[in-house]
C-alpha positions in Angstrom: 269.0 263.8 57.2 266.4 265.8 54.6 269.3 268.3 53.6 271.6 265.4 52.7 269.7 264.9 49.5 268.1 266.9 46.9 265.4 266.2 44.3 266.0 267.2 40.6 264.1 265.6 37.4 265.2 262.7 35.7 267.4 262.9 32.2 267.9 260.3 29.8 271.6 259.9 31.0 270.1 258.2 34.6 268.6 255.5 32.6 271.0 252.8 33.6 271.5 254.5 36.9 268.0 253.9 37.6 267.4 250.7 36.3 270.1 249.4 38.6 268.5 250.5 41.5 265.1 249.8 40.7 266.2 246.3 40.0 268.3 245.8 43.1 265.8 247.4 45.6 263.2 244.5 44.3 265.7 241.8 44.7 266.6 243.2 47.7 264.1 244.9 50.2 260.8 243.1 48.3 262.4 239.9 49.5 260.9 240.4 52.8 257.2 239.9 51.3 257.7 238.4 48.5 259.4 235.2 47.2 263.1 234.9 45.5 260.9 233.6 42.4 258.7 236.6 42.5 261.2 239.0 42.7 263.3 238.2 40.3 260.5 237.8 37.7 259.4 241.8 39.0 262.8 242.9 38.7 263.2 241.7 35.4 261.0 244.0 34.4 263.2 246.7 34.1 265.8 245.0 31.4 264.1 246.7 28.7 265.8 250.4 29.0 263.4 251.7 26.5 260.6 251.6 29.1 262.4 253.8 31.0 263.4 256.2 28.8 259.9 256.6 27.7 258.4 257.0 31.4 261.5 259.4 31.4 259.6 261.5 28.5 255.9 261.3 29.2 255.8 261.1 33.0 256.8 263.8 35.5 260.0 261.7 36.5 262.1 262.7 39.6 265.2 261.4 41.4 266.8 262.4 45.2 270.5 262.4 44.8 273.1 262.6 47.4 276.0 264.9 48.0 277.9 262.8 46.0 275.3 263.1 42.8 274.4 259.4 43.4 270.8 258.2 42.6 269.4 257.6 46.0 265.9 257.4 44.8 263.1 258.1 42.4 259.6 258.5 41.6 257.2 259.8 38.7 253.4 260.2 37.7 251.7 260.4 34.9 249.5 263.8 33.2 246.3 261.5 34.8 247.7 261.2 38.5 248.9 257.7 38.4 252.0 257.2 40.8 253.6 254.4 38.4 256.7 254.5 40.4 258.1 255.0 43.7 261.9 253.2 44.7 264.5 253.8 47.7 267.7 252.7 47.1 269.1 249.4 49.2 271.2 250.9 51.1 269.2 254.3 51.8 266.0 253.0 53.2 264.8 254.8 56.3 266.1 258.4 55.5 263.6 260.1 54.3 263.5 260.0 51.0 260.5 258.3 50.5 258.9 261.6 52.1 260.5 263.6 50.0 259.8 262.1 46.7 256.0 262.0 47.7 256.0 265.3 48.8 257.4 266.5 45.6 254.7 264.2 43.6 252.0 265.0 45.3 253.0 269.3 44.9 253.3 269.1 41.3 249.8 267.2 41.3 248.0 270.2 43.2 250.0 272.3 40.7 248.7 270.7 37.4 245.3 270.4 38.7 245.4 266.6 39.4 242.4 266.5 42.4 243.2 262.3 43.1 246.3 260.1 43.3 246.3 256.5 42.5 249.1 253.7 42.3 249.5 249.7 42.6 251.6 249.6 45.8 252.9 246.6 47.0 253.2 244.8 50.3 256.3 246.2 51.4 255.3 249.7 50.5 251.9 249.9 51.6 252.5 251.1 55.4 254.3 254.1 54.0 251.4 254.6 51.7 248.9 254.1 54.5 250.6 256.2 56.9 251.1 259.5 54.5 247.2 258.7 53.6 246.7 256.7 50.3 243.5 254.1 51.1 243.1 250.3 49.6 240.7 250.0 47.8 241.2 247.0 46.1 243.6 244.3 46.9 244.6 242.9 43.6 247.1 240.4 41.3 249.2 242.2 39.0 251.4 240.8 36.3 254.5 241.6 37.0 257.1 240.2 34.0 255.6 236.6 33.8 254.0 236.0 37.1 251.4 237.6 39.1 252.2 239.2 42.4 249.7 240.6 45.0 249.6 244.1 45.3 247.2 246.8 46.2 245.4 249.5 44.6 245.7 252.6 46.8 244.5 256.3 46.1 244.4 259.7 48.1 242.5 262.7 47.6 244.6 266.4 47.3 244.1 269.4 48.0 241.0 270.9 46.3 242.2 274.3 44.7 239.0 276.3 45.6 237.8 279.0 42.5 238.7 282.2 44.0 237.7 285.8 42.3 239.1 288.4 45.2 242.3 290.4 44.5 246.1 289.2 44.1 248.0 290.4 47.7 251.1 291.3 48.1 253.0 287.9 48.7 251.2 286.6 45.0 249.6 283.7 46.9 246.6 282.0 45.3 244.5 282.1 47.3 242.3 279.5 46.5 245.4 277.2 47.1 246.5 278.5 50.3 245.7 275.7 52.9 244.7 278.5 55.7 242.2 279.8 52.6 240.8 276.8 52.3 240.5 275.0 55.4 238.2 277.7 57.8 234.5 277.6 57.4 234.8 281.5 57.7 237.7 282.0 55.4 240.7 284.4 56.1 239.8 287.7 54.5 243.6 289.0 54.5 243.9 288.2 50.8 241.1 290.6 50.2 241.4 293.1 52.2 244.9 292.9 53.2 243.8 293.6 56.6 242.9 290.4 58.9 243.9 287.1 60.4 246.4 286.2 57.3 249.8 287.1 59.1 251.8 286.5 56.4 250.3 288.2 53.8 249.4 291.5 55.9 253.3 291.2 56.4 254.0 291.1 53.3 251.4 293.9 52.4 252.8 296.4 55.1 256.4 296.5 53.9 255.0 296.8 50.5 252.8 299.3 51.9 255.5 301.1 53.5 257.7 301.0 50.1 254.5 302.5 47.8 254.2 299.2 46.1 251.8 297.1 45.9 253.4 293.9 45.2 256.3 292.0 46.2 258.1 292.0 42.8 258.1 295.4 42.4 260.6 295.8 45.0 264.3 296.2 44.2 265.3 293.7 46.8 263.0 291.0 45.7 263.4 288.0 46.1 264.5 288.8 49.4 265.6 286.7 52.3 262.2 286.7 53.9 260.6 285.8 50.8 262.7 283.1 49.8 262.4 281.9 53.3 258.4 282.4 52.7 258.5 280.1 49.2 260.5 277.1 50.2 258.4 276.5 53.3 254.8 276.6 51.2 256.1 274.3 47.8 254.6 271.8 49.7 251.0 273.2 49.2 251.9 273.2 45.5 252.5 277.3 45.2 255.7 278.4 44.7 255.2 282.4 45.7 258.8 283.3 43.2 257.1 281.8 40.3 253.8 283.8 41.0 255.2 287.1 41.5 257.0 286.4 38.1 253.8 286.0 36.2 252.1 288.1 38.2 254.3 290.9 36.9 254.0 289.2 33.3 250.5 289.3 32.7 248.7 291.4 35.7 246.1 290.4 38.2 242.7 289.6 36.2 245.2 286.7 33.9 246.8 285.5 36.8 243.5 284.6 38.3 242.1 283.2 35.0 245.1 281.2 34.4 245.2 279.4 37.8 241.1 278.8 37.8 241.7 276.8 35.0 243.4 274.5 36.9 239.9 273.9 38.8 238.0 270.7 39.1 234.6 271.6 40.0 
């Protein structure tokens, strides 16, 4: 199950760690498309820990751990929205993880701004790839250590974040990143007039209403239950609602709305 593992970034100290399952998942589960030569010259590639360390420094590096704080899996992508890396541990596969490590790569993309995902996937991961949406679009050799292997180069398009000029609701949603914003040819209006087909934010407005607030963090019992409960089940969509009302209360409405329309690609 999901809840049996969590995803946290990667520190220096997992270095070895993740070297070790980088290298055995090759040996291991590439096997199955590629040859014992081939994989063994791929895997090799990680002997150098310094490589690691670096992607450790200059990428957005994550890891799923167990219960147990063992290194189940781990992923990371560069400033630019290249997915260098994406590895399941052996004995792990089919849990998943996978999921979740994309899930979380692909939210922190919307979040820096990053409009398009690309990576060199390989046979055995290109049906995962396929199915959560990534497209070929060039089949390709890529030196691994010494030898070429065949891999492919895959990419998927995220979320647009739309410009958006109307006022900050209650909840502290961006509107322009809210998926039910976004996706209507006749966009919800709740965000700017509190007032229409945006059920959770005319929630969210009415107990504030009720309370003479006008936002969320103003409230003594923020975050509450219902909020929390509100934020973990939109992360995916690359807002986190907390974090929002946090700056929100920092810097005020017209910053808030400068700050994320930076994050535009037009």
């Amino acid at each position: 199950m999901k809840t049996d593992f969590t995803i946290r970034q990667a520190q220096q100290s997992d270095a070895v760690e993740l070297k070790e399952l980088f290298q055995n998942t090759v040996i291991v589960i590439n096997r199955r498309d590629y040859s014992q030569v081939e994989v063994e010259d791929w895997a090799s590639c990680g002997d150098d820990l310094s490589n690691i360390e670096e992607m450790i420094k200059t990428h957005y590096f994550i890891v799923a751990v167990n219960q147990q704080s063992q290194i189940v899996g781990f992923s990371s992508i560069t400033p630019h929205g290249y997915l260098h890396s994406m590895f399941v541990h052996k004995d792990f596969q089919g849990k998943g993880i996978a999921t979740m490590l994309l899930e979380e790569i692909e939210r922190y993309a919307i979040t820096a701004g990053i409009m398009r995902i690309t990576s060199e996937v390989s046979l055995t991961a290109r049906p995962f790839f396929e199915k959560k949406g990534y497209v070929v679009e060039e089949e390709q050799k890529r030196k691994a250590n010494q030898l070429s292997l065949t891999n492919f180069w895959m990419a998927r398009e995220v979320t647009k974040i739309q410009r958006y000029e109307g006022r900050i609701p209650a909840c502290g949603v961006f509107c322009g990143g809210c998926p039910t914003y976004t996706r209507e040819k006749n966009p919800c209006k709740g965000a700017e007039l509190n007032s229409s087909r945006c059920e959770k934010c005319k929630t969210f407005h009415l107990c504030c209403l009720e309370k003479e607030i006008t936002h969320c963090f103003q409230c003594s019992s923020f975050p509450c239950a219902r909020f929390k409960g509100f934020t973990k089940r939109w992360l995916k969509y690359g807002q986190n609602f907390i974090e929002n009302q946090k700056l929100l209360s920092e810097i005020g409405e017209v910053a808030f709305l400068e700050y994320y329309n930076k994050k535009v690609t037009d």
